[in-house]
MDAnalysis code that builds the backbone (N, CA, C; Angstrom):
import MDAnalysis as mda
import numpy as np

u = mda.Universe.empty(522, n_residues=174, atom_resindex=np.repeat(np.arange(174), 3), trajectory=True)
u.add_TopologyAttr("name", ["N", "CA", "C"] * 174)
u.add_TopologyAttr("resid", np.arange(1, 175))
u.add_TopologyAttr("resname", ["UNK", "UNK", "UNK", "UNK", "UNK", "UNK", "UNK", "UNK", "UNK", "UNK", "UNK", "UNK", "UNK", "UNK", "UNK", "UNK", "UNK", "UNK", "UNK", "UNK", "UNK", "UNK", "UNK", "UNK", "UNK", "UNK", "UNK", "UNK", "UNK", "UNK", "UNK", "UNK", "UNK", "UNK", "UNK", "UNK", "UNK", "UNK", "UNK", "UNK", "UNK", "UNK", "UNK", "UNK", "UNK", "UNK", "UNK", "UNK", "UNK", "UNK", "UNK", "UNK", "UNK", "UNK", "UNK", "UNK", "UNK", "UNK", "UNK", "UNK", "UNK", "UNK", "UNK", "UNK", "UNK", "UNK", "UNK", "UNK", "UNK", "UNK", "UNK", "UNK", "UNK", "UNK", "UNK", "UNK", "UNK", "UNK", "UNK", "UNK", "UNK", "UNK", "UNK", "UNK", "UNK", "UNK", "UNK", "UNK", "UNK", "UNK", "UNK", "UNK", "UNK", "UNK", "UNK", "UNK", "UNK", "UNK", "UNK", "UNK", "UNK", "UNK", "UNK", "UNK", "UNK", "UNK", "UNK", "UNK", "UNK", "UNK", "UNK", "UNK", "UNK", "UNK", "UNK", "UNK", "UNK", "UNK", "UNK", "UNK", "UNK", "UNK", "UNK", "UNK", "UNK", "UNK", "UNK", "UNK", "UNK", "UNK", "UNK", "UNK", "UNK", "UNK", "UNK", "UNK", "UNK", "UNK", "UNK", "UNK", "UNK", "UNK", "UNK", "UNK", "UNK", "UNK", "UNK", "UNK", "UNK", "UNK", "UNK", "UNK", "UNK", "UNK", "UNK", "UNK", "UNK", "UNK", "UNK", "UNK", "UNK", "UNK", "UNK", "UNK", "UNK", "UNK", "UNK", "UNK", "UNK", "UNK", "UNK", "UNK", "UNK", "UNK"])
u.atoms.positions = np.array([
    [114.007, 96.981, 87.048],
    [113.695, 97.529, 88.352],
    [114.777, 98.511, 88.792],
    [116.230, 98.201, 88.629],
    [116.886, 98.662, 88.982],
    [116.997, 100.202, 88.346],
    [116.388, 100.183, 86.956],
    [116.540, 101.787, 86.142],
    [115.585, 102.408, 87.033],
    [114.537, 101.824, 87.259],
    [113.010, 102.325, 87.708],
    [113.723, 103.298, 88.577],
    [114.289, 102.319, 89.745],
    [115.235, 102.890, 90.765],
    [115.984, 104.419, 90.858],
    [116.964, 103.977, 89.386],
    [118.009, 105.188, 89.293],
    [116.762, 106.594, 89.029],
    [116.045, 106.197, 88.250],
    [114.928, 107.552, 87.921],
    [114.373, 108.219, 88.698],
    [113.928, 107.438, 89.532],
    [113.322, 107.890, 90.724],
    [114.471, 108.797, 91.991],
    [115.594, 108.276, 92.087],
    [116.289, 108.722, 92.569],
    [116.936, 110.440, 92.178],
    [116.789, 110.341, 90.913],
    [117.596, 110.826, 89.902],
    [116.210, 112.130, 89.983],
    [115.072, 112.012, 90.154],
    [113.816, 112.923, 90.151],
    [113.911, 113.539, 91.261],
    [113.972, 112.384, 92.289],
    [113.768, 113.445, 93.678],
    [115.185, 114.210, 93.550],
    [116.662, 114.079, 93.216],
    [117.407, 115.496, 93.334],
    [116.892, 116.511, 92.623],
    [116.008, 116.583, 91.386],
    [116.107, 117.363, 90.209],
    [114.778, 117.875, 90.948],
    [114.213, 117.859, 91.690],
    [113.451, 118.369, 92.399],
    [113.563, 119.020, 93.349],
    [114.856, 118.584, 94.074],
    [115.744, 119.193, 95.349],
    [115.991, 120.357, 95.017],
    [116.557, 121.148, 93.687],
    [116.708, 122.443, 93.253],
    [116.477, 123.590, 93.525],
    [116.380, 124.559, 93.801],
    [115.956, 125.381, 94.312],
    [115.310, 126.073, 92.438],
    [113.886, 126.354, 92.992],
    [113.385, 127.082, 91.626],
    [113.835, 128.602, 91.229],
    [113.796, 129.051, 89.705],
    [113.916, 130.176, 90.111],
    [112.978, 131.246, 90.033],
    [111.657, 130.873, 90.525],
    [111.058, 131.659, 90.845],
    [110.431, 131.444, 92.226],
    [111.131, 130.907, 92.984],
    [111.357, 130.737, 94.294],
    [110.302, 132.031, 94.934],
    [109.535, 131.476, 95.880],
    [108.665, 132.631, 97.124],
    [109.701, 133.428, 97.171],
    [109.091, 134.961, 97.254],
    [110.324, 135.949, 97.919],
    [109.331, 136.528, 99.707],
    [110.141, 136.769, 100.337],
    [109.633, 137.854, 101.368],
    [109.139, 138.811, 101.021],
    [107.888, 139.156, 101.241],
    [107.558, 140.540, 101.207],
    [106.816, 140.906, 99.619],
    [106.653, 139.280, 98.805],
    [106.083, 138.961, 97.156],
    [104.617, 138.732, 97.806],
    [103.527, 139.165, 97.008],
    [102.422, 138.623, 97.025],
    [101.909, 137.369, 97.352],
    [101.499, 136.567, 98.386],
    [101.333, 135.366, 97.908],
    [100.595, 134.734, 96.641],
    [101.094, 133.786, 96.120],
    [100.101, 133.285, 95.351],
    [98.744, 132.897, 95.516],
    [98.184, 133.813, 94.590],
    [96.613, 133.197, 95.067],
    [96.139, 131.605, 94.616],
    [94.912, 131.301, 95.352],
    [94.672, 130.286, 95.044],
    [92.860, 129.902, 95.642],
    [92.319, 128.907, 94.423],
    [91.541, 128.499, 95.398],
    [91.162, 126.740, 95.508],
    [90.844, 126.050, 96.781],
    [90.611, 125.066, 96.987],
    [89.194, 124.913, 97.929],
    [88.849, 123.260, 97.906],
    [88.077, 123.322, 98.642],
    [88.681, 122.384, 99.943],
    [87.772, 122.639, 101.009],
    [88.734, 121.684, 102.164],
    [87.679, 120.309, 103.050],
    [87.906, 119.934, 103.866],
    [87.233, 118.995, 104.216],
    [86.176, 118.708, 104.811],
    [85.190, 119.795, 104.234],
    [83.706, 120.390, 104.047],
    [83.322, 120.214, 102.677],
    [84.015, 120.433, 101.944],
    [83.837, 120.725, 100.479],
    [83.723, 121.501, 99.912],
    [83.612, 122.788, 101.357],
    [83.130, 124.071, 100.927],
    [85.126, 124.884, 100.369],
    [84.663, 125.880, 99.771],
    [85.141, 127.194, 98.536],
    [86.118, 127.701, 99.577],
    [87.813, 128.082, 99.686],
    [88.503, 128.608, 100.645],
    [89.467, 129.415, 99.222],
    [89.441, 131.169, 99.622],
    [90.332, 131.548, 98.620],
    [91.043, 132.771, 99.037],
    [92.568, 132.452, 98.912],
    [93.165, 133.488, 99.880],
    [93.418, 134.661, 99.609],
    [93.015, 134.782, 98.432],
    [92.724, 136.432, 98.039],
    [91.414, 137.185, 98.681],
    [90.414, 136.318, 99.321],
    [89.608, 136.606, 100.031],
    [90.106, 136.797, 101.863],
    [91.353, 136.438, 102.342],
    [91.478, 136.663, 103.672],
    [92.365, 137.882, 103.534],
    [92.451, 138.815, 102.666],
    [92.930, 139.712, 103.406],
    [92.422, 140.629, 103.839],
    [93.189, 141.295, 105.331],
    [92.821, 141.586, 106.548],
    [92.661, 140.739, 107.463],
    [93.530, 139.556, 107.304],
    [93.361, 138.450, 108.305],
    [95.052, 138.137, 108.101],
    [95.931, 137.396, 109.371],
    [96.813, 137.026, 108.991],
    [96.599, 135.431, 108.408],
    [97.019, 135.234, 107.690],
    [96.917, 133.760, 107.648],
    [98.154, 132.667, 107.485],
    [98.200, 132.056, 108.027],
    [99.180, 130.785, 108.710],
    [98.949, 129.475, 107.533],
    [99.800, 129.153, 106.728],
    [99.394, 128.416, 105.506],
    [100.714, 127.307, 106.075],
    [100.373, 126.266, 106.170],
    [101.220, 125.043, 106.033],
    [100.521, 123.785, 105.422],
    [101.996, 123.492, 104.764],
    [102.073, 122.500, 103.875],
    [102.707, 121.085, 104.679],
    [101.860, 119.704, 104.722],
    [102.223, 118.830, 104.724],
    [101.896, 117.869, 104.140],
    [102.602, 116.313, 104.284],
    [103.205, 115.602, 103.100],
    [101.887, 114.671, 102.919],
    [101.124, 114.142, 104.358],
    [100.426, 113.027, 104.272],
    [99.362, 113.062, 105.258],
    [97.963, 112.495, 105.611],
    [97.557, 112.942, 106.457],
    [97.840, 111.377, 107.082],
    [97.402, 111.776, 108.565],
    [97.772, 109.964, 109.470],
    [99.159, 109.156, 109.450],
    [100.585, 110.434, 108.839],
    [101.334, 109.861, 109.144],
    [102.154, 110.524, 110.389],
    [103.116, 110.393, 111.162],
    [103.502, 110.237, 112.748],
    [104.090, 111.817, 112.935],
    [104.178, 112.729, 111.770],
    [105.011, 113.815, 111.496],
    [103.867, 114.876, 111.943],
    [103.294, 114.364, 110.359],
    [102.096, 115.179, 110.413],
    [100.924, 115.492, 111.584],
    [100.680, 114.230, 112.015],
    [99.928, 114.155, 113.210],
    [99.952, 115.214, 114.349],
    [101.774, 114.906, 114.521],
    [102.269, 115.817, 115.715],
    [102.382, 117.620, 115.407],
    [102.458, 118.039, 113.910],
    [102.325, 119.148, 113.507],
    [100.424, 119.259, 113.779],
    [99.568, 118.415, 113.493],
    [98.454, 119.217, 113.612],
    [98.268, 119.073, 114.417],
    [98.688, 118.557, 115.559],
    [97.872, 118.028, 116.604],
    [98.757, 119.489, 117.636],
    [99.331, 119.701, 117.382],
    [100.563, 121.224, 117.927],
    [99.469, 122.435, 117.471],
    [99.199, 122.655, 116.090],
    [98.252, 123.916, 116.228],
    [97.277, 123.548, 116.142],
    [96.190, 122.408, 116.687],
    [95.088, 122.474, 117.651],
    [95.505, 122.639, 118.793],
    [96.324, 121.935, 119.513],
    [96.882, 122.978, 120.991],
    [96.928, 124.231, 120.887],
    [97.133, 124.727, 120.396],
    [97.412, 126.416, 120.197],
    [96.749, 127.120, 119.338],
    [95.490, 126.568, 118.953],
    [94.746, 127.348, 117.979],
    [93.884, 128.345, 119.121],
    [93.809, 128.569, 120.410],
    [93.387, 130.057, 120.871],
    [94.799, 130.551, 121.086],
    [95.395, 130.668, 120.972],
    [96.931, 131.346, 121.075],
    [97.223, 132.125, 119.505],
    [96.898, 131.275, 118.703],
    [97.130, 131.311, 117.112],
    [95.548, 132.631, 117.307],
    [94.731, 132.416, 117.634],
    [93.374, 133.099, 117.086],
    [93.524, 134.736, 117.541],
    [93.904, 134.214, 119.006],
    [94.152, 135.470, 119.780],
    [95.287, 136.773, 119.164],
    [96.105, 135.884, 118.157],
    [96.821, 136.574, 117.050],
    [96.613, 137.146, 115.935],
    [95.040, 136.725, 115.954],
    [94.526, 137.132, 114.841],
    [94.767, 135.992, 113.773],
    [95.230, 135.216, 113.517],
    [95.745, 134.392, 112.705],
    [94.800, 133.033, 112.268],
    [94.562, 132.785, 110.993],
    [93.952, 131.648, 110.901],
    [94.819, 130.802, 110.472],
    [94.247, 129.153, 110.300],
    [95.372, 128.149, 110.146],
    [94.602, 127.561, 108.942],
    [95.546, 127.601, 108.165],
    [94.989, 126.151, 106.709],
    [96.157, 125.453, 106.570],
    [95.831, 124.139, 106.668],
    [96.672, 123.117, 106.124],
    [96.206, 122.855, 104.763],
    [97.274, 122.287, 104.500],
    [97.349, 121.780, 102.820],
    [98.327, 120.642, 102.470],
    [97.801, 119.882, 101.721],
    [98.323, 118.467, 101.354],
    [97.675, 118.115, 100.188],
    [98.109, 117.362, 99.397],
    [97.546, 116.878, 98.209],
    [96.528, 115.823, 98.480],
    [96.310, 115.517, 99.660],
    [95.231, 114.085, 100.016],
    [93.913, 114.938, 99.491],
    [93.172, 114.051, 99.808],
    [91.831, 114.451, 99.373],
    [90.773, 114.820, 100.319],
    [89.417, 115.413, 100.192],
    [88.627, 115.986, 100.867],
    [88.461, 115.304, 102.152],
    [88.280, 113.582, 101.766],
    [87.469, 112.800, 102.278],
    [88.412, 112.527, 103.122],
    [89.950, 112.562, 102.837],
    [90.887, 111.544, 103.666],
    [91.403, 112.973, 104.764],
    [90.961, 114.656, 104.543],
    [91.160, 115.215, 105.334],
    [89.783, 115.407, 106.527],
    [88.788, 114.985, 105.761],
    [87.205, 115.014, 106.670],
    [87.917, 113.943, 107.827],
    [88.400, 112.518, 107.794],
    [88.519, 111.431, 108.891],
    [89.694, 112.337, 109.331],
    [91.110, 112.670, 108.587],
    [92.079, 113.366, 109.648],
    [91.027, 114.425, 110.751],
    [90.841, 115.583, 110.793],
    [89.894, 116.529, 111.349],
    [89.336, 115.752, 112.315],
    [88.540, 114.491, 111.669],
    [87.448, 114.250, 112.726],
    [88.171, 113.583, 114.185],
    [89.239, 112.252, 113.743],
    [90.135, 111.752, 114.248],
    [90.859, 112.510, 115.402],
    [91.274, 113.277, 115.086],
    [92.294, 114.442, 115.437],
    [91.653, 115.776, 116.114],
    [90.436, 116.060, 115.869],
    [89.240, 116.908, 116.506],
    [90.031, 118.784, 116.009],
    [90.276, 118.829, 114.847],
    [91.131, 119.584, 114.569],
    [90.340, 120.795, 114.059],
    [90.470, 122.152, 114.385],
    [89.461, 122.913, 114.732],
    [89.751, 124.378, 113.844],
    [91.083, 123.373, 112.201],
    [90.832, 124.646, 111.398],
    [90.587, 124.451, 110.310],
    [91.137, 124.741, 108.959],
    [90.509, 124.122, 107.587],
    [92.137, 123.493, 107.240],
    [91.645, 122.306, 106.638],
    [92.608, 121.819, 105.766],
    [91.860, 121.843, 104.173],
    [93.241, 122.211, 103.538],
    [92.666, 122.131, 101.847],
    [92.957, 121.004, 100.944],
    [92.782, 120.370, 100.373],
    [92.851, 119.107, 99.540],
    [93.375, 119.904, 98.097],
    [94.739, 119.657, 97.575],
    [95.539, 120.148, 96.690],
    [96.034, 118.846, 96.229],
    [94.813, 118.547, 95.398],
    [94.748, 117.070, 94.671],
    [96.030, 116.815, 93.657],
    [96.220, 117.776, 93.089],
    [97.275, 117.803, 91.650],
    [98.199, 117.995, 92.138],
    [98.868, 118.943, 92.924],
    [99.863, 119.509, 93.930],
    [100.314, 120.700, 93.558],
    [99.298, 121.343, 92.217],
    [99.212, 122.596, 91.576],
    [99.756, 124.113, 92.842],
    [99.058, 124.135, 93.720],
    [99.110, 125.100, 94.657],
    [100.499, 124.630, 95.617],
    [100.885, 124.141, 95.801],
    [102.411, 123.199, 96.614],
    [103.125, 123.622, 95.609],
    [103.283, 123.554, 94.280],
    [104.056, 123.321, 93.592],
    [104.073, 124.850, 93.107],
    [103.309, 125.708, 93.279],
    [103.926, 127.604, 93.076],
    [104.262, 127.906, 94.674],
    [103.903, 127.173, 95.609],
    [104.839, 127.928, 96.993],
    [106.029, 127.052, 96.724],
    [106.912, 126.102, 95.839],
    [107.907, 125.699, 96.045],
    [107.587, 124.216, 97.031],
    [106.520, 124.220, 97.441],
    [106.268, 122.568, 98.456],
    [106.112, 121.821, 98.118],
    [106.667, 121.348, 96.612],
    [105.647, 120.147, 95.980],
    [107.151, 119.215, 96.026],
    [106.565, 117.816, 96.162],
    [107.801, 116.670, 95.901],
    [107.164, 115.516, 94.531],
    [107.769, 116.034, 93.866],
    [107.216, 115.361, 92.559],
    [107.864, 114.269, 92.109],
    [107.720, 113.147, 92.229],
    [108.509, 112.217, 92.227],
    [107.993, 110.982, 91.164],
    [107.204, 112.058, 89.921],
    [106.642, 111.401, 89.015],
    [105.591, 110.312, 89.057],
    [105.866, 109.089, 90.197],
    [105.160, 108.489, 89.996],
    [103.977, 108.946, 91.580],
    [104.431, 109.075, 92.478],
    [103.330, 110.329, 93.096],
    [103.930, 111.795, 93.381],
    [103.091, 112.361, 94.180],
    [103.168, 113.669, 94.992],
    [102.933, 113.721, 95.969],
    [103.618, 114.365, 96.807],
    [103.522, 114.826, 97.880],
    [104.197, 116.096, 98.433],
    [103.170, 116.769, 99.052],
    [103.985, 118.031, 99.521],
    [104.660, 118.421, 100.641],
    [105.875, 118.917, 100.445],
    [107.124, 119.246, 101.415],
    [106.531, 119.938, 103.045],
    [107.014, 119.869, 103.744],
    [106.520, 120.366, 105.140],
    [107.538, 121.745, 105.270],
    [106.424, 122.736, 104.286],
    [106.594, 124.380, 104.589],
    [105.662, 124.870, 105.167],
    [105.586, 125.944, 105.622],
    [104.971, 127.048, 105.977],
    [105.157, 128.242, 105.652],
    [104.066, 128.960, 105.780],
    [104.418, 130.249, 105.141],
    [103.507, 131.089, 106.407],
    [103.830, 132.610, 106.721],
    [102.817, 133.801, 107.308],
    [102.933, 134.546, 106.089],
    [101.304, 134.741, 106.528],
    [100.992, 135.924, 104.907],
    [100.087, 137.064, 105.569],
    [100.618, 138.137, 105.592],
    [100.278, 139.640, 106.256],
    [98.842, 139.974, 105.902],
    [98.204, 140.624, 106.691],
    [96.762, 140.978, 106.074],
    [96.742, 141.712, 104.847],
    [97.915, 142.284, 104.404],
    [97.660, 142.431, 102.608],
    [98.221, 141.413, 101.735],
    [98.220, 140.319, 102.336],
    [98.499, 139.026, 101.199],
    [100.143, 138.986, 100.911],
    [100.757, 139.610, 101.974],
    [102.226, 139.244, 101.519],
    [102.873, 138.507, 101.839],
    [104.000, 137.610, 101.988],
    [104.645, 136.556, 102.468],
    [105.485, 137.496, 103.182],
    [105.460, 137.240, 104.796],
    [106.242, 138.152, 105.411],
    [107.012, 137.020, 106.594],
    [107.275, 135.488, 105.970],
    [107.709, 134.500, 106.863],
    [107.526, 133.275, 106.306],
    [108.970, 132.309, 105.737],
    [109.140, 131.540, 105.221],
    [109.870, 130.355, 105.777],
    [109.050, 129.197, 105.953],
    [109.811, 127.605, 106.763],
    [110.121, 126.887, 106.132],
    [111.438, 126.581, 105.520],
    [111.817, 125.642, 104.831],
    [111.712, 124.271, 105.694],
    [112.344, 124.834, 106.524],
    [112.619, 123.727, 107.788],
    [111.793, 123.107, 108.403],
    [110.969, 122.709, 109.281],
    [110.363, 122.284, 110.081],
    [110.217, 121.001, 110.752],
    [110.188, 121.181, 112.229],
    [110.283, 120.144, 113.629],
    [109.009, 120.289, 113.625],
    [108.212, 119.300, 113.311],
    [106.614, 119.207, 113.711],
    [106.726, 119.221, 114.645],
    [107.326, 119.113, 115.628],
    [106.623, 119.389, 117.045],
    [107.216, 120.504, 118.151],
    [107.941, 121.516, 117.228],
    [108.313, 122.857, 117.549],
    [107.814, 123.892, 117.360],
    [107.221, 123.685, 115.897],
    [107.201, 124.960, 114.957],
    [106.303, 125.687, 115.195],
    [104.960, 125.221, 115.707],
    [103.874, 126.385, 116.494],
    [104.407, 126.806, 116.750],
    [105.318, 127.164, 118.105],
    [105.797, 127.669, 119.046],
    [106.986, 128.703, 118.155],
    [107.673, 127.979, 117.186],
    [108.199, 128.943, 116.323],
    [107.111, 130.043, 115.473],
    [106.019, 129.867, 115.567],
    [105.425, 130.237, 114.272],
    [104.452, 131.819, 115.440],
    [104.206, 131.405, 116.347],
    [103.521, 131.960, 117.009],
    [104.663, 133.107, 117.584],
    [105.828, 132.820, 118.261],
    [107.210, 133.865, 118.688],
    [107.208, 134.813, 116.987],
    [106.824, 134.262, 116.203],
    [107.824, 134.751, 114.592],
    [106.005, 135.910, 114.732],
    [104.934, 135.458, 114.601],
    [103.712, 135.910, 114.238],
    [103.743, 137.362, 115.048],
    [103.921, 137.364, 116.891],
    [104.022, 138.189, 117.423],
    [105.156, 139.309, 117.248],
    [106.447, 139.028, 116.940],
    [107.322, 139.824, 116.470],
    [106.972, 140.758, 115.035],
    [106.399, 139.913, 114.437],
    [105.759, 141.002, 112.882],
    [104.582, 141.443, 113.506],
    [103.357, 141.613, 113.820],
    [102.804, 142.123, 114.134],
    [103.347, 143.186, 115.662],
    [104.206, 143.241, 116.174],
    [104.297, 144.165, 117.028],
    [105.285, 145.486, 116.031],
    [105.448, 145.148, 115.008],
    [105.949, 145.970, 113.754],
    [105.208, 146.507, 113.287],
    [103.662, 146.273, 113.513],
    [103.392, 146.931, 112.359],
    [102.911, 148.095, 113.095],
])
């Protein structure tokens, strides 16, 4: 038990790393496609000309997460009025984001990133061998698909408010 231990320990630093092909500012995002808690087809090489607001969290129904989605459904006409759409993403599954949504009355798409394939090229993935889960990033991606705003960090129950000040400042740039 105790090796089990050291491994596991020993995974999550070797994961802590910084990659080196790390997101850049101003890099293409990676495309991708998933389905979300409809079941229906979401692919972000298809939103451009839209800004889109991509965050990554770890779990759905746990006390973090909650307060992050439950922050941009407060502010999803604030977010819209920006032009901006919202996808969450987590490795849970369709079904376990259909009850979050319904629960939560949450009024954008979440994507189900079963493998943690798509987490794991933005750098969000926590691979800890024996599961996954993905890191609480965010990203803004410009209506030509670029990463023009990167959250390592995040206070679920700030970061709208960060994300929306950061959204209006690039768009009054352009």
């Amino acid at each position: 038990m105790k090796l089990l231990i050291e491994f596991l320990i020993a995974g999550f630093f070797m994961v802590q790393t910084a990659s080196a092909n790390e997101l850049q500012l101003g890099q293409l995002a990676p495309d991708f496609s998933l389905t979300d808690q409809h079941n229906q087809l979401h692919t972000l090489s298809k939103m451009r000309g839209q800004w889109v607001i991509l965050y990554f969290y770890p779990r759905d129904e746990t006390p973090g997460c909650i307060a992050e989605a439950c922050s941009f459904r407060d502010n999803i006409v604030a977010l819209q009025s920006s032009k901006a759409v919202v996808w969450g993403l987590s490795v849970d599954s369709n079904e376990s984001h259909a009850e979050f949504a319904t629960k939560h009355q949450l009024p954008f798409t979440l994507l189900a990133d079963k493998g943690g394939k798509v987490a794991k090229e933005y750098d969000a993935l926590l691979d800890l061998f024996v599961f996954k889960v993905a890191k609480r990033h965010s990203f803004i991606i410009d209506p030509e698909g670029r990463v023009v705003k990167i959250y390592r960090k995040v206070d679920p129950k700030t970061h709208v408010a960060e994300i929306l000040k950061d959204l209006q400042a690039l768009q009054s740039r352009q």
